[in-house]
Phi, psi and omega in degrees: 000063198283332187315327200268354169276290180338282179287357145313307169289347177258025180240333172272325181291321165324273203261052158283323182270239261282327183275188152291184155314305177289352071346351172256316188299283170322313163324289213272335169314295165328280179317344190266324174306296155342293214293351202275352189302312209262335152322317208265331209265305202269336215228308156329294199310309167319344193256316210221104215278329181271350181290160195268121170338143158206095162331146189217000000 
């Protein structure tokens, strides 16, 4: 899943610039969540193509 690393890393760097310390930190927490949410959902589906994602 190098795509969901890519965009992590140009998403901690946004927002390292445009937030606060403190506001970058809370961003970038969420988004990892997210992105990990949706790695295991593409790695479900892949094993298994007709089943439905379930999301966590």
């Amino acid at each position: 899943m190098d795509h969901f690393q890519r965009r992590l890393t140009l998403f901690r760097e946004t927002a390292n610039e445009v937030c606060t310390p403190s506001g970058a930190l809370h961003v970038i927490e969420r988004a990892e969540r997210i992105a990990r949410s949706l790695s295991i959902a593409v790695a479900e589906t892949q094993a298994a193509p007709d089943a439905a994602p379930a999301l966590r």
